[in-house]
C-alpha positions as CSV (number, residue, x, y, z in Angstrom):
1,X,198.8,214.8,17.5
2,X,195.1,215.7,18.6
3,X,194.3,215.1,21.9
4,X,190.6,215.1,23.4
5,X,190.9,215.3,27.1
6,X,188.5,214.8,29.8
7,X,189.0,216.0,33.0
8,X,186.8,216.9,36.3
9,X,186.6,220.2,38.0
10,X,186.5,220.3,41.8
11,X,185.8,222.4,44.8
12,X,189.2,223.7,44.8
13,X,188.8,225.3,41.6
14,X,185.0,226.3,41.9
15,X,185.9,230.0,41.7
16,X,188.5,229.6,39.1
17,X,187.0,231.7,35.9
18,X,186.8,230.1,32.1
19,X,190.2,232.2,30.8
20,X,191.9,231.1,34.0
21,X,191.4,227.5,33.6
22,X,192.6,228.1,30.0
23,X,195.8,229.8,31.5
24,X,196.0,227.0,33.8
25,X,195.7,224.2,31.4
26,X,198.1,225.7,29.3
27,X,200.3,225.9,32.4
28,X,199.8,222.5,33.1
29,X,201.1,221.3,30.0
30,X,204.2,223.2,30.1
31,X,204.8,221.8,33.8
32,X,204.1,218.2,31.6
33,X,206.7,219.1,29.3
34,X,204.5,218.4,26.4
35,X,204.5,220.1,23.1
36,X,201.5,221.5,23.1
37,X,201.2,223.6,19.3
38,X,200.4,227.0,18.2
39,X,198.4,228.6,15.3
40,X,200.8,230.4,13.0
41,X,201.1,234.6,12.6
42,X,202.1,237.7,14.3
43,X,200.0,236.5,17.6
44,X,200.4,232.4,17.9
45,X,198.4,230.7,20.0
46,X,197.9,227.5,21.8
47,X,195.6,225.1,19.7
48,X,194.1,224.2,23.0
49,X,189.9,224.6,22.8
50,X,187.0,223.6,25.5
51,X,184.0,222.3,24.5
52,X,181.6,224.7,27.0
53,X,182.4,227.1,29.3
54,X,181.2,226.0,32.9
55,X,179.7,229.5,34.9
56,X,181.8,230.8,37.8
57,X,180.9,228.5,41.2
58,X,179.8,225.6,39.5
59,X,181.6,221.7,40.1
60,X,182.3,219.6,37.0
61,X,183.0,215.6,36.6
62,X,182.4,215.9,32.5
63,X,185.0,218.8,31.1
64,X,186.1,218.6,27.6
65,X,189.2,220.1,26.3
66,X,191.1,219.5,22.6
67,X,194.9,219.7,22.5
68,X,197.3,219.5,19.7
69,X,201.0,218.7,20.7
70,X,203.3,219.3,17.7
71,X,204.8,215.4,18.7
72,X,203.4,212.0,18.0
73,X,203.9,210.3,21.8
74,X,202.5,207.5,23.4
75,X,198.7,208.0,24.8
76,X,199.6,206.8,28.1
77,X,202.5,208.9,29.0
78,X,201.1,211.5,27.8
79,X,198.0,211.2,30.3
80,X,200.6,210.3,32.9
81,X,202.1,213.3,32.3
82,X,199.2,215.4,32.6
83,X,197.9,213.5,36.1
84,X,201.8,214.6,37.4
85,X,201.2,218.3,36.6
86,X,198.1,219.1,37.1
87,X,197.2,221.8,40.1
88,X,194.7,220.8,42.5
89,X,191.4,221.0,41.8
90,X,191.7,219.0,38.4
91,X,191.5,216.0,38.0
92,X,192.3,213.7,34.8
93,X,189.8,211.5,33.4
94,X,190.5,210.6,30.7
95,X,192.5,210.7,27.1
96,X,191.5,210.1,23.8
97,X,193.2,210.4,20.6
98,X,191.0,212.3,17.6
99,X,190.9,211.8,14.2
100,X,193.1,215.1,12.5
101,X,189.4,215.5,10.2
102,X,187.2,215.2,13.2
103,X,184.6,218.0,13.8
104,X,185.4,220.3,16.5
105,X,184.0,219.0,19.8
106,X,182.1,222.5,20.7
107,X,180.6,221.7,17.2
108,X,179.1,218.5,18.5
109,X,178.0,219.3,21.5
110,X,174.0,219.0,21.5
111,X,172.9,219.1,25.4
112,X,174.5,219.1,29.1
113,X,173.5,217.5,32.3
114,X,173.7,218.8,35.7
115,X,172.8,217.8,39.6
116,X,171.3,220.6,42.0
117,X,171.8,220.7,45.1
118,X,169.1,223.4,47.0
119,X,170.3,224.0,50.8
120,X,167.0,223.6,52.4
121,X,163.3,222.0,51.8
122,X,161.3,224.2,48.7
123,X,157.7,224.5,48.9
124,X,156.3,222.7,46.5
125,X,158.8,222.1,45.0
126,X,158.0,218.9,42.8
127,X,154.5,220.9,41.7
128,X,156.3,223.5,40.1
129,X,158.7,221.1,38.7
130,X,155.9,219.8,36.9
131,X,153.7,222.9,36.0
132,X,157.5,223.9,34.4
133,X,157.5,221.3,32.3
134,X,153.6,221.4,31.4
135,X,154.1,225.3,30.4
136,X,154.0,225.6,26.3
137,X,156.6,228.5,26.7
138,X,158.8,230.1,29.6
139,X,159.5,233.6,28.6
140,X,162.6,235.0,30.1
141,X,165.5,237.8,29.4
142,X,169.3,237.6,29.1
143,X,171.2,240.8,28.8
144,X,174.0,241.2,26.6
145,X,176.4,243.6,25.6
146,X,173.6,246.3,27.6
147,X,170.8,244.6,25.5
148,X,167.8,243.1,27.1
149,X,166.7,240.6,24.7
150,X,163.5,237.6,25.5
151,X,163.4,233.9,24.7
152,X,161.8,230.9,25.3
153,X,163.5,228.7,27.8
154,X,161.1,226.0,27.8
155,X,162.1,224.1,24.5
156,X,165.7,224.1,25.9
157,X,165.0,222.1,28.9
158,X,165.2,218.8,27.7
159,X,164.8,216.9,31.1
160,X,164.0,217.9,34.3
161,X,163.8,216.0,37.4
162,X,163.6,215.4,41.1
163,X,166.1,213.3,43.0
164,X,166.3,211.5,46.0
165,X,167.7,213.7,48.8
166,X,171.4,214.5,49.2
167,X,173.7,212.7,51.6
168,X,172.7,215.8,54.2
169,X,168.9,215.7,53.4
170,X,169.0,219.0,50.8
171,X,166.6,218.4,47.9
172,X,168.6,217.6,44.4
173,X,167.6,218.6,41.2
174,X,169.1,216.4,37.8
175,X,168.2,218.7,34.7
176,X,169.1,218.1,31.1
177,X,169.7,221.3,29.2
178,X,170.3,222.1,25.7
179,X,173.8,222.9,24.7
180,X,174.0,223.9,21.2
181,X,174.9,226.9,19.2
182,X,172.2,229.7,19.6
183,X,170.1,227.3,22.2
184,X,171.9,226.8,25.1
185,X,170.0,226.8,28.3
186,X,171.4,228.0,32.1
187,X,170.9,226.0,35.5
188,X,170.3,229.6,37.0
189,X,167.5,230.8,34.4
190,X,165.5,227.5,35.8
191,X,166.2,227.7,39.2
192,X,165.1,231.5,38.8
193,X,161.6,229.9,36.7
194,X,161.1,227.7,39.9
195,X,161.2,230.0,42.2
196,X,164.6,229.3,43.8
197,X,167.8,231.9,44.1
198,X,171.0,230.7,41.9
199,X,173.0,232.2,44.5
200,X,171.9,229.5,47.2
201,X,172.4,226.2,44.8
202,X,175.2,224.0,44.2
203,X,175.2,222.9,40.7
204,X,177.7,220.0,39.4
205,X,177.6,219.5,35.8
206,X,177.1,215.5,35.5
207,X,177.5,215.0,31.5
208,X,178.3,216.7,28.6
209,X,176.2,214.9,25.1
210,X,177.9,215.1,22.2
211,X,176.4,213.8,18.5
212,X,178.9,211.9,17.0
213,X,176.7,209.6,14.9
């Protein structure tokens, strides 16, 4: 039985790293007493896949995770199941069940969306939102694996936005990034593009888009 779940990530487990929520999902459906399957060979392991990895410190409302439980069981318990065991700081959305010959939702995936909050007033802020997305290329580096390498970040922001304040007056950013194999853009490469420190934003991811025409 393939499962796509969709659950939200809270404050609670903000700080809670990508293998750790794996670890805890898998926990979660042990406590559920579900049958959750394994690959076959000398090291099984849970058929259990997320469609992105969310960065360390950032809120969700749109996670995607794809089960396999080895028994066919009604959708609904199932989910009540899951809203029974899960820790605090997840919460259950929502459950779907996937065809056995559907692609692999990471395999989908084209783009994400996310809501910034910035903790005080940025000068000039909404000029350099704009002068971002007038720019013909953003150059920037990632390092990886001790390897400095350059791209272009403008191409992979697809929207990019002001909002009205926040319920305490802190400017709000909505950006729509791409999310695809290869071309995946980072609220913190941005922020850092608009002048404004990663370290001092709260970023919630709103969305994940999938192509599933």
């Amino acid at each position: 039985m393939r499962l796509r779940l969709t659950f939200a990530k809270t404050e609670a487990m903000r700080f809670t790293g990508h293998l750790d929520l794996f670890r805890t999902l898998e926990r979660t459906m042990r406590r559920a007493d579900l049958s959750l399957a394994y690959s076959q060979g000398y090291h099984p392991h849970p058929k259990l896949t997320l469609a992105s990895a969310l960065p360390l410190g950032y809120t969700s409302e749109a996670e995607v995770a794809e089960l396999w439980l080895e028994d066919e069981m009604p959708l609904g318990e199932v989910e009540a199941r899951l809203k029974e065991a899960v820790p605090p700081g997840i919460l259950v959305l929502g459950l779907e069940v996937l065809d056995v010959k559907a692609p692999k939702p990471q395999n989908l995936l084209t783009a994400a969306e996310f809501v910034v909050a910035l903790p005080e007033r940025q000068p000039e802020l909404d000029g350099k939102v704009k002068e971002l997305l007038a720019a013909e290329e953003i150059i920037r580096e990632r390092r990886r694996k001790g390897k400095v390498k350059s791209y272009d970040l403008r191409p992979l922001i697809e929207a990019l936005e002001l909002l009205p304040e926040g319920e305490e007056g802190q400017p709000r950013l909505r950006m729509r990034l791409a999310a695809r194999e290869g071309a995946t853009g980072r609220p913190d490469e941005v922020l850092l593009a608009l002048g404004v420190d990663p370290l001092t934003a709260r970023v919630h991811r709103k969305a994940l888009v999938f192509d599933e025409t």
